[in-house]
DRENPANU-263321 format. One record per residue (C-alpha): residue in one letter; x, y, z. Coordinates in steps of 0.5 Angstrom, whole numbers, padded with zeros to 4 digits. Layout:
<type=a, east=X, north=Y, up=Z>
...
***
This chain:
<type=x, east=0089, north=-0054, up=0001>
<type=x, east=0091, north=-0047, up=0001>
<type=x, east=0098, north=-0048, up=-0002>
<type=x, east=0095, north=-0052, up=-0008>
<type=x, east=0090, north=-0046, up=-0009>
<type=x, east=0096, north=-0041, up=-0009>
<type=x, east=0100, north=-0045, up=-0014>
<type=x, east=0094, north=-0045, up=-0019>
<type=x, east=0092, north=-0038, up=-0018>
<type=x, east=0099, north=-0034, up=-0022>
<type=x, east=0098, north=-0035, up=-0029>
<type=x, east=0091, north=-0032, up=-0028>
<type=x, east=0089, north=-0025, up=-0032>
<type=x, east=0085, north=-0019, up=-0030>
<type=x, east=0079, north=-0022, up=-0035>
<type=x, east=0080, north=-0029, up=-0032>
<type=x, east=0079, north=-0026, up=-0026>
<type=x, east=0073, north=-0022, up=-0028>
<type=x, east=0070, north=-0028, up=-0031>
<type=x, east=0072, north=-0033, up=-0024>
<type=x, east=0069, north=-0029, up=-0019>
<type=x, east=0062, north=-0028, up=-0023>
<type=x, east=0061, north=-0035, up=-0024>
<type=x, east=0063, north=-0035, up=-0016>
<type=x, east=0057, north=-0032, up=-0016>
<type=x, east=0052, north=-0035, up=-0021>
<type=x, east=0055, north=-0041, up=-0018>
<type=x, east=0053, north=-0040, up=-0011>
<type=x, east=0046, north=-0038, up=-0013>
<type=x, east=0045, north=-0044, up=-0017>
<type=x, east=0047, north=-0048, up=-0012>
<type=x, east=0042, north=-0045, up=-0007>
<type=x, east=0036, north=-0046, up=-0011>
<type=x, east=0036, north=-0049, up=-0017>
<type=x, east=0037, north=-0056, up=-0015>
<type=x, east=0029, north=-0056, up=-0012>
<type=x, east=0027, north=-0053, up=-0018>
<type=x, east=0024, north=-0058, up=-0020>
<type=x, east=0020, north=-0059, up=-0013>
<type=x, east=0018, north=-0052, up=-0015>
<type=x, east=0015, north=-0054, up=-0021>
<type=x, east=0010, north=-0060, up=-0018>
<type=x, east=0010, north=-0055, up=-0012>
<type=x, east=0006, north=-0051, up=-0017>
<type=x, east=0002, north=-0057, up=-0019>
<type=x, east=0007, north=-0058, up=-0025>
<type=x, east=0007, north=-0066, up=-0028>
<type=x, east=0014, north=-0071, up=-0027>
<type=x, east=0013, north=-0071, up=-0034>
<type=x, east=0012, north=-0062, up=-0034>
<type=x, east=0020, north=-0063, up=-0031>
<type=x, east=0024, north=-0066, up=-0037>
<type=x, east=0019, north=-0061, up=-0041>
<type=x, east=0021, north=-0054, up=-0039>
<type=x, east=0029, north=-0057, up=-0038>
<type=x, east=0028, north=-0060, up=-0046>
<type=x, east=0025, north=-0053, up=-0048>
<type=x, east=0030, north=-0049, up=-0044>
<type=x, east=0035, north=-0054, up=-0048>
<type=x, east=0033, north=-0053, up=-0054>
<type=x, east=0032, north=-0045, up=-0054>
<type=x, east=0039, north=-0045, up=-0051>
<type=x, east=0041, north=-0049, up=-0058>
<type=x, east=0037, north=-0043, up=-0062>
<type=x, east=0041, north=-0038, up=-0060>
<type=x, east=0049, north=-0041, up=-0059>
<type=x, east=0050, north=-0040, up=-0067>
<type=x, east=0048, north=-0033, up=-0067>
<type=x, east=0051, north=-0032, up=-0061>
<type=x, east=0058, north=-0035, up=-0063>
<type=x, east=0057, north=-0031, up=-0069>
<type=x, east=0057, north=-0024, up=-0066>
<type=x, east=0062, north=-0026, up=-0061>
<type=x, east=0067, north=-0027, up=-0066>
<type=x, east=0064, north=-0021, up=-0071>
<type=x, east=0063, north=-0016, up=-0067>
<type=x, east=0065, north=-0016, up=-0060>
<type=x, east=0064, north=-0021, up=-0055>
<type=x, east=0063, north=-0017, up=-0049>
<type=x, east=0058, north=-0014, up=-0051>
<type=x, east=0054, north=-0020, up=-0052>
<type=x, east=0055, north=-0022, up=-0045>
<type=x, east=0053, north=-0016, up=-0042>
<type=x, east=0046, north=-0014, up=-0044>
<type=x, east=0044, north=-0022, up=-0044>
<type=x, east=0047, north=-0022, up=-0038>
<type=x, east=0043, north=-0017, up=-0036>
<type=x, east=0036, north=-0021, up=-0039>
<type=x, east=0037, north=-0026, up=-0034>
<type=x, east=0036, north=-0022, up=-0029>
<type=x, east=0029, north=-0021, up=-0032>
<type=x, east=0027, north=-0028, up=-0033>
<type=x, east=0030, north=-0029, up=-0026>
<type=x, east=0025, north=-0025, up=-0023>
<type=x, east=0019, north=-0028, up=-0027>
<type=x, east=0020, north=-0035, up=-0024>
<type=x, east=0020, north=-0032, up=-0017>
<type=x, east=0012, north=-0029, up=-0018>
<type=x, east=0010, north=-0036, up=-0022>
<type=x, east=0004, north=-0038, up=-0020>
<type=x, east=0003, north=-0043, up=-0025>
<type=x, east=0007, north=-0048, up=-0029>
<type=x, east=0006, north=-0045, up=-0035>
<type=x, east=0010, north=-0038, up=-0032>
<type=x, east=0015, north=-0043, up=-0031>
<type=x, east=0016, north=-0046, up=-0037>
<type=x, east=0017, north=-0039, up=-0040>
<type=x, east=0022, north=-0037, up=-0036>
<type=x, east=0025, north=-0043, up=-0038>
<type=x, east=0024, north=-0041, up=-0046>
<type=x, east=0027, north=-0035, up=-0043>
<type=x, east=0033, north=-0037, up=-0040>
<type=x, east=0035, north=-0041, up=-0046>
<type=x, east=0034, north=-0035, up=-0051>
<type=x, east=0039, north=-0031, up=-0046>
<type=x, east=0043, north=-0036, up=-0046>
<type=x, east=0046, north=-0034, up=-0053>
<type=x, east=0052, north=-0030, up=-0049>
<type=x, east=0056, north=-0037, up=-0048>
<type=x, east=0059, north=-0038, up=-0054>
<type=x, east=0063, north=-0031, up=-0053>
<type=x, east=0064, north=-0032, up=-0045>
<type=x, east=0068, north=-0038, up=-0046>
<type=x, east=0071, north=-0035, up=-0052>
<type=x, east=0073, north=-0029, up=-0047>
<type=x, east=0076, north=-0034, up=-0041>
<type=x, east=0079, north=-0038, up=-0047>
<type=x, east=0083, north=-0032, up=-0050>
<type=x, east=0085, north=-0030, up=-0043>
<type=x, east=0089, north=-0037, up=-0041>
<type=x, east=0096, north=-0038, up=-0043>
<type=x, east=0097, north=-0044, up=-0047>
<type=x, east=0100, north=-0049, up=-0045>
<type=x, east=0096, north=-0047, up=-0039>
<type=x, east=0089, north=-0048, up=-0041>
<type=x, east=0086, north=-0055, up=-0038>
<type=x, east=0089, north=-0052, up=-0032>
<type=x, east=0085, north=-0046, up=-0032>
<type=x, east=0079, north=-0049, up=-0035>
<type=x, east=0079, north=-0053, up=-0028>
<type=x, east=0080, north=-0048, up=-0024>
<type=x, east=0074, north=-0044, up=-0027>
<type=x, east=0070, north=-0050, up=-0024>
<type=x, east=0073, north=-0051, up=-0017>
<type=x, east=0073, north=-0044, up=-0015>
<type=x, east=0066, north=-0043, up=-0016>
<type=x, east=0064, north=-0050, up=-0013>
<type=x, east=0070, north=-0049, up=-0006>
<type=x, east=0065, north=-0042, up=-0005>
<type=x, east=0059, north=-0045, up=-0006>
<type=x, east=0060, north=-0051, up=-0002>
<type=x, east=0055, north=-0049, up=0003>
<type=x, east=0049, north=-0047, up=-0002>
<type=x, east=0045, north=-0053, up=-0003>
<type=x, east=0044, north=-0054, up=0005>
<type=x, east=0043, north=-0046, up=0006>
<type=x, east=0038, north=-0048, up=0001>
<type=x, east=0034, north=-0054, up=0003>
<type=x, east=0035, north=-0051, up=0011>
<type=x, east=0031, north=-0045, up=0008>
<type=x, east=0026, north=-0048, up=0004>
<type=x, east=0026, north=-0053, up=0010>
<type=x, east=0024, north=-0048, up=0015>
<type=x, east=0020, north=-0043, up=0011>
<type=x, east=0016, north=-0049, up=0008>
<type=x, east=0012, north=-0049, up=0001>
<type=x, east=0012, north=-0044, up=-0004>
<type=x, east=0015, north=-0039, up=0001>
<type=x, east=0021, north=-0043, up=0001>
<type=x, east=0022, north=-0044, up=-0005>
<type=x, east=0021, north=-0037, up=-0007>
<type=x, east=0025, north=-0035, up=-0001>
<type=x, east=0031, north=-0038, up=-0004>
<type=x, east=0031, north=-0036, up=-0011>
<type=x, east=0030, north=-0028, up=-0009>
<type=x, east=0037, north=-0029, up=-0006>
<type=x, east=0039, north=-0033, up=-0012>
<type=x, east=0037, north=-0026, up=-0016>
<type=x, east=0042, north=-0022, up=-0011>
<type=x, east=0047, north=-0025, up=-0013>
<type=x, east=0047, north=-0025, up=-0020>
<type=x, east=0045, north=-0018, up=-0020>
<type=x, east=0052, north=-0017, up=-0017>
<type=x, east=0054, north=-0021, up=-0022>
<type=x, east=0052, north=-0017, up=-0028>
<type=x, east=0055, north=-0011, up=-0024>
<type=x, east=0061, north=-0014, up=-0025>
<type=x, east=0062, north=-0016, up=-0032>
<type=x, east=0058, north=-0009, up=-0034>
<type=x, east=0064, north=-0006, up=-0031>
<type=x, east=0070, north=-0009, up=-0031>
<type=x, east=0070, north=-0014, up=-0037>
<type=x, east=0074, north=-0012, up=-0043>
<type=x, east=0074, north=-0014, up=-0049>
<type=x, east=0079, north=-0020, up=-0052>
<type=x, east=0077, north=-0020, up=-0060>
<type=x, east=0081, north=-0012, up=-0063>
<type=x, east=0077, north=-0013, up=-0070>
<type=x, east=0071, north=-0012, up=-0067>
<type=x, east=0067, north=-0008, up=-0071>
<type=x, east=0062, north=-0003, up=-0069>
<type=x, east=0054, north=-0001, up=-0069>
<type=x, east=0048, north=-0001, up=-0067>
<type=x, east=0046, north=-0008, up=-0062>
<type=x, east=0040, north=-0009, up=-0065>
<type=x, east=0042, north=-0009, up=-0071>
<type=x, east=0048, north=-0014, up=-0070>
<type=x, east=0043, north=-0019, up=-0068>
<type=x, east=0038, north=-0019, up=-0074>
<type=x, east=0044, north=-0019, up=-0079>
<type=x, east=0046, north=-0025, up=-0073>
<type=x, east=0040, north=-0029, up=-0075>
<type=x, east=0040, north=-0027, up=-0082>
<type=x, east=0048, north=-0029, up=-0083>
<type=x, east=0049, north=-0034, up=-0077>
<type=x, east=0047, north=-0041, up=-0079>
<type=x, east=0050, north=-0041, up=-0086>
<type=x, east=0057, north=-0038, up=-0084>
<type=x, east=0058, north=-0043, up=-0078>
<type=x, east=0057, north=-0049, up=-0081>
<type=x, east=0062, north=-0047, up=-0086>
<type=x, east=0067, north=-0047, up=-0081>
<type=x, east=0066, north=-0055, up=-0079>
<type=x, east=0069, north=-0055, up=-0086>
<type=x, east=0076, north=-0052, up=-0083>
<type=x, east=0077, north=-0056, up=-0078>
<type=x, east=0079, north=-0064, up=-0078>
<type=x, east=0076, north=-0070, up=-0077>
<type=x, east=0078, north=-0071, up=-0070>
<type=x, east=0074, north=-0065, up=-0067>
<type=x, east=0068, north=-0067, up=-0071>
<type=x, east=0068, north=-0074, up=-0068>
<type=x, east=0069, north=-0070, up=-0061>
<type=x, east=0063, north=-0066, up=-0062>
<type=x, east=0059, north=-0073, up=-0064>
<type=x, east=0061, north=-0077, up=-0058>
<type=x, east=0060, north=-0070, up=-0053>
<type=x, east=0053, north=-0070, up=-0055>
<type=x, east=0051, north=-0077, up=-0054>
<type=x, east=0054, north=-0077, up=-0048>
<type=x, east=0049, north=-0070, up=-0046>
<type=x, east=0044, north=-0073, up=-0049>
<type=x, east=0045, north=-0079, up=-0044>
<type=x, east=0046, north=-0075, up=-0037>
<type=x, east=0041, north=-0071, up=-0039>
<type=x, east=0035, north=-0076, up=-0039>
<type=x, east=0036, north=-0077, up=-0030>
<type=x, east=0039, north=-0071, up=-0029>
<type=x, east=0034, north=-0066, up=-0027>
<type=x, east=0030, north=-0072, up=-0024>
<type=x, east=0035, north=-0073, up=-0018>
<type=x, east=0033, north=-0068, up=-0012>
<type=x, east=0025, north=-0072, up=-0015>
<type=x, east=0028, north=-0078, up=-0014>
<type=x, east=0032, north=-0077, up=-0007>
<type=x, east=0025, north=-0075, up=-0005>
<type=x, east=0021, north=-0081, up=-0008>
<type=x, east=0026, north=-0085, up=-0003>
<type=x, east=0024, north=-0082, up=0003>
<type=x, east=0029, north=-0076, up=0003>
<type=x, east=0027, north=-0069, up=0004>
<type=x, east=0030, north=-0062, up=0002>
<type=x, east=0034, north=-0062, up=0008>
<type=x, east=0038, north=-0068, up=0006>
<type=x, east=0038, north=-0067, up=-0001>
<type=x, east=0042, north=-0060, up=0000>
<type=x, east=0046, north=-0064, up=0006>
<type=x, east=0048, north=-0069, up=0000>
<type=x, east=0049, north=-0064, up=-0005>
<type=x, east=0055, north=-0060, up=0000>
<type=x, east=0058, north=-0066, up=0002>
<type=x, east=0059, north=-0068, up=-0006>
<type=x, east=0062, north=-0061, up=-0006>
<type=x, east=0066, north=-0061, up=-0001>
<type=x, east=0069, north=-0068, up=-0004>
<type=x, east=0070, north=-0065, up=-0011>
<type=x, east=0073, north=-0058, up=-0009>
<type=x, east=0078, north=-0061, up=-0006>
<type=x, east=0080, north=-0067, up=-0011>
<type=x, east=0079, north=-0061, up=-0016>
<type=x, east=0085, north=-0057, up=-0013>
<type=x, east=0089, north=-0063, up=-0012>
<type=x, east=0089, north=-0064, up=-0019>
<type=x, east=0088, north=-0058, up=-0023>
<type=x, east=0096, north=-0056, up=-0022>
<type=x, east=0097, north=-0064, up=-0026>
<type=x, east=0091, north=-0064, up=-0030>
<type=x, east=0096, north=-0062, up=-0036>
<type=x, east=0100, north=-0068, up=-0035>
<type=x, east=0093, north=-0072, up=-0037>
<type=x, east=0092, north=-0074, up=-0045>
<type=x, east=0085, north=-0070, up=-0045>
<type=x, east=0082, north=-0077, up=-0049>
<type=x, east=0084, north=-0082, up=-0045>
<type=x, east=0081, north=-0077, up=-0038>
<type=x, east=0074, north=-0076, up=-0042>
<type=x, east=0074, north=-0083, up=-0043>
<type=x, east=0076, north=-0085, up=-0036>
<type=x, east=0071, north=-0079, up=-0034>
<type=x, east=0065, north=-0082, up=-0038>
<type=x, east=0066, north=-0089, up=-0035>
<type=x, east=0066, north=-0087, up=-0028>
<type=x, east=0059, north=-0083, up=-0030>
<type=x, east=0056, north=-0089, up=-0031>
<type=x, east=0059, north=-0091, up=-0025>
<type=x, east=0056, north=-0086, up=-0021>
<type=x, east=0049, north=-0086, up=-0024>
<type=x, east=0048, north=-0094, up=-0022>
<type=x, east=0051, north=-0092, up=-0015>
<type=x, east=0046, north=-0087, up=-0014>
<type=x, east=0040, north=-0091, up=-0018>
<type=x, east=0041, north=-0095, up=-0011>
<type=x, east=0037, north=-0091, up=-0007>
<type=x, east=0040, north=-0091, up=0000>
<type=x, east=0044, north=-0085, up=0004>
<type=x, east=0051, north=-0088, up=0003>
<type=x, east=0050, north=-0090, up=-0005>
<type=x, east=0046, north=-0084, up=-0006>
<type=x, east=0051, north=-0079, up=-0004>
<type=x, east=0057, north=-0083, up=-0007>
<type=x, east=0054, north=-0083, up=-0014>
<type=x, east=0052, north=-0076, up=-0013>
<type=x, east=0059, north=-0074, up=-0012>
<type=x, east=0062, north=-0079, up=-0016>
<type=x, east=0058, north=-0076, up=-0022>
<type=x, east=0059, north=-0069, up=-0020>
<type=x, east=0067, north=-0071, up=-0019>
<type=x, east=0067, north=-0073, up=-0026>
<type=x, east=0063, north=-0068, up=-0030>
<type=x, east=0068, north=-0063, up=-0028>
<type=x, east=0073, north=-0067, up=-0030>
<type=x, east=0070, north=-0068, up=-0036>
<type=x, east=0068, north=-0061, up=-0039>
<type=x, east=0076, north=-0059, up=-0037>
<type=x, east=0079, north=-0064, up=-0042>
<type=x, east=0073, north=-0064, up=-0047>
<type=x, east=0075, north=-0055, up=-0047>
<type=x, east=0081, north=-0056, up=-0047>
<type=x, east=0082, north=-0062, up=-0053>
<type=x, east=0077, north=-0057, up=-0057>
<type=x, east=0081, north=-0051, up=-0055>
<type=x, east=0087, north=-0054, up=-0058>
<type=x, east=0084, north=-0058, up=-0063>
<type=x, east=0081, north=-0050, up=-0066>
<type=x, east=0085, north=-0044, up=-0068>
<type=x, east=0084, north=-0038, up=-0065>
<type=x, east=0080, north=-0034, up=-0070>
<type=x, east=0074, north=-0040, up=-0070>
<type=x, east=0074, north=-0042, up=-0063>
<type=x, east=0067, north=-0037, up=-0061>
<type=x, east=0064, north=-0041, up=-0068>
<type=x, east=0066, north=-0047, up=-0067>
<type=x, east=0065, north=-0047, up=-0059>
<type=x, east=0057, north=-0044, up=-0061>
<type=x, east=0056, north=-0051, up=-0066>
<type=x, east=0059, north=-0055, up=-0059>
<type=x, east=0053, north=-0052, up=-0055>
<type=x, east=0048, north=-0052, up=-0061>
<type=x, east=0049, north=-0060, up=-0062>
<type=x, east=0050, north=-0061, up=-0055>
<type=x, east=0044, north=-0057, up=-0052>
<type=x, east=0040, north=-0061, up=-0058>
<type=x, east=0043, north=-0068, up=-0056>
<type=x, east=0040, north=-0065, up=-0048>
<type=x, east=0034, north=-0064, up=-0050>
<type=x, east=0032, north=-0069, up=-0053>
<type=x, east=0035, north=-0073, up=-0047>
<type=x, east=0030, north=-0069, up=-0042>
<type=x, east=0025, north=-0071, up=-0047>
<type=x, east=0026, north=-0079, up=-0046>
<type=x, east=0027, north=-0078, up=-0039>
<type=x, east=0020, north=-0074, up=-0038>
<type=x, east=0017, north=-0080, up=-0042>
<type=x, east=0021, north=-0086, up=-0039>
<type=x, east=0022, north=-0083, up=-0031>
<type=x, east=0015, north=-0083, up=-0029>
<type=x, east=0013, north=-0090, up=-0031>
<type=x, east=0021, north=-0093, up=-0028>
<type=x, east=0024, north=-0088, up=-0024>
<type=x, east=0030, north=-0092, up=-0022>
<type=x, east=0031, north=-0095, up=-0028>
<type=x, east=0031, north=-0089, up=-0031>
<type=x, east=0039, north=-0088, up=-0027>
<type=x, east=0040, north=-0096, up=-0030>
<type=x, east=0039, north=-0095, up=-0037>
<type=x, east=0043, north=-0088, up=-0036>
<type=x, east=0048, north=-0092, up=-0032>
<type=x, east=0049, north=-0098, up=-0038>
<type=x, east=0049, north=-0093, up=-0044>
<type=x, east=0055, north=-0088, up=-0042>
<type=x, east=0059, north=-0095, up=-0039>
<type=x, east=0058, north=-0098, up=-0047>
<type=x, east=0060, north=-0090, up=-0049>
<type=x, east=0066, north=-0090, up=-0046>
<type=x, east=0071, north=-0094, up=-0049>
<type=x, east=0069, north=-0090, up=-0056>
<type=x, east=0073, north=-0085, up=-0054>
<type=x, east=0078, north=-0089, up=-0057>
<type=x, east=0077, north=-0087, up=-0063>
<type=x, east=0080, north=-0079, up=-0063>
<type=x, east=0086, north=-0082, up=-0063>
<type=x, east=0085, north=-0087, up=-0069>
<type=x, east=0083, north=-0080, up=-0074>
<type=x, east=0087, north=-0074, up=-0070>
***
């Protein structure tokens, strides 16, 4: 395992470097807390229902601001943007760990949508930073070293939450989850640099307001430029968002509606880790062999593949279809970037990523409004029908090799 990951590390930049080891951070703090958040919010008398809502406005807000936030990063400097957003969620993660309520919950969610808007010029910073012929590559290496440190987070989580019990367990967790990303945002304050030499100067406060003012408009002009295979590629990632995103929130509720506690979830959650790392370093030095359609196609197939295995409900099936699923998520966002990074010319690529993440979070929020709808009258069907549609989704890959 060591060799593989030496050879994959090389090629990377003092900026990658900053990026990876930040979200190796973020990772393992989410990892630890975030797959019980929904627990949370019933634990804080929230409806199943209350779940699929906060993720959908969580979506939904995260949708809002991605087209400003593409707009600043490719007008006036990415680094900023990512610094004092990243800044803001280190606010919004101390409301969620005083919650009292449900509604306190969902704040933080809206909260944390809106904060989002550095994601745009983050990936524009990390694309930016990996040599070409490099990228899938580098892409997949951003997602298997954060998962290979954070293999033990979901157990650590559950045996916390376990151990300590209720609200206090929960709260626990996420206290820990805010020490991490504190030193995460003392990380990107200090050491990012900026990639865009034509950034242009002023006041934040400003830039953001003429932001919102010009955003909108100029983006979607870009999606004139660009040719038809990027646009059919945007259309297909956000059906298949919109698909997973009705059962993936509902997982961790789902384990416990078959008998499972924290513990056991956490415990599935390391060894589906665990699982995926490994793979991930054995493919990452090949991944650029792979034609990027046919990988997102064979990707979106083995989802549902993953999806009807876990809707199965016992141990085994359950785990295997969690790591399957998480497997081929990965998989999946590394051939879907790479396509796009290829597919775009450098100078649009924060736009046109922020119309991706737009059109993407929209798609997953209406996801988690069908799943808070269909998850509390048919639980395990919710994981079928998810199952059946990216199954029928996954063949319509084809169609970027007819238009490109």
């Amino acid at each position: 395992m060591m060799k593989r990951l030496r050879q994959a590390l090389p090629s990377l930049t003092r900026n990658a470097w900053v990026i990876i080891i930040s979200w190796i951070l973020f990772r393992f703090g989410t990892y630890l807390s975030m797959p019980y958040v929904p627990n949370y919010i019933r634990m804080l008398c929230g409806s199943e229902a209350a779940i699929g809502i906060a993720y959908a406005l969580n979506s939904f807000f995260i949708a809002l601001f991605t087209i400003p936030g593409g707009y600043i990063g490719d007008l006036y400097g990415r680094r900023r943007i990512v610094v004092y957003m990243t800044w803001g969620l280190i606010l919004a993660q101390v409301l969620l760990i005083s919650a009292i309520s449900p509604a306190m919950v969902l704040l933080y969610f809206i909260l944390d949508g809106i904060l989002h808007v550095y994601i745009p010029a983050l990936h524009a910073i990390f694309a930016d930073s990996l040599p070409e012929d490099e990228r899938a590559r580098g892409f997949m290496l951003s997602e298997v070293l954060p998962n290979l440190i954070a293999i033990p987070a979901p157990l650590i989580g559950g045996l916390v939450i376990a151990w300590l019990g209720g609200v206090k367990g929960y709260r626990a967790a996420l206290v820990v989850t805010l020490s991490l990303s504190l030193m995460a945002a003392s990380l990107r304050h200090f050491m990012l640099e900026e990639t865009l030499p034509t950034a242009l100067k002023g006041a934040f406060g400003q830039i953001a307001k003429d932001a919102f003012k010009k955003s909108y408009t100029d983006i979607f002009k870009a999606l004139r430029i660009i040719g038809r295979e990027v646009k059919v590629a945007i259309v297909l990632v956000m059906v298949q968002g919109m698909i997973v995103s009705t059962c993936m929130n509902y997982m961790v509720r789902y384990a416990m509606l078959v008998g499972f506690d924290e513990r056991v979830w956490g415990e599935m959650n390391t060894i589906s880790s665990l699982v995926v790392v490994i793979m991930g370093l054995i493919l990452s030095p090949i991944m650029d062999l792979f034609d990027r359609v046919a990988l997102m196609s064979i990707s979106a197939l083995s989802m549902g593949v993953g999806l009807f295995m876990f809707a199965r409900a016992d141990y085994i099936s359950m785990l295997a279809g969690l790591t399957i699923l998480n497997l081929f998520l990965m998989t999946y966002r590394s051939a879907m970037l790479s396509y796009m990074t290829d597919k775009v010319e450098q100078p649009l690529r924060g736009r046109i990523s922020a119309v991706r993440l737009f059109l993407m979070q929209i798609s997953r929020a209406l996801g988690n409004l069908v799943g808070a709808f269909i998850y509390p009258m048919m639980p395990m069907y919710t994981f079928i029908i998810a199952s059946m549609a990216l199954l029928a989704l996954a063949p319509l890959y084809a169609v970027l090799k007819v238009v490109d």
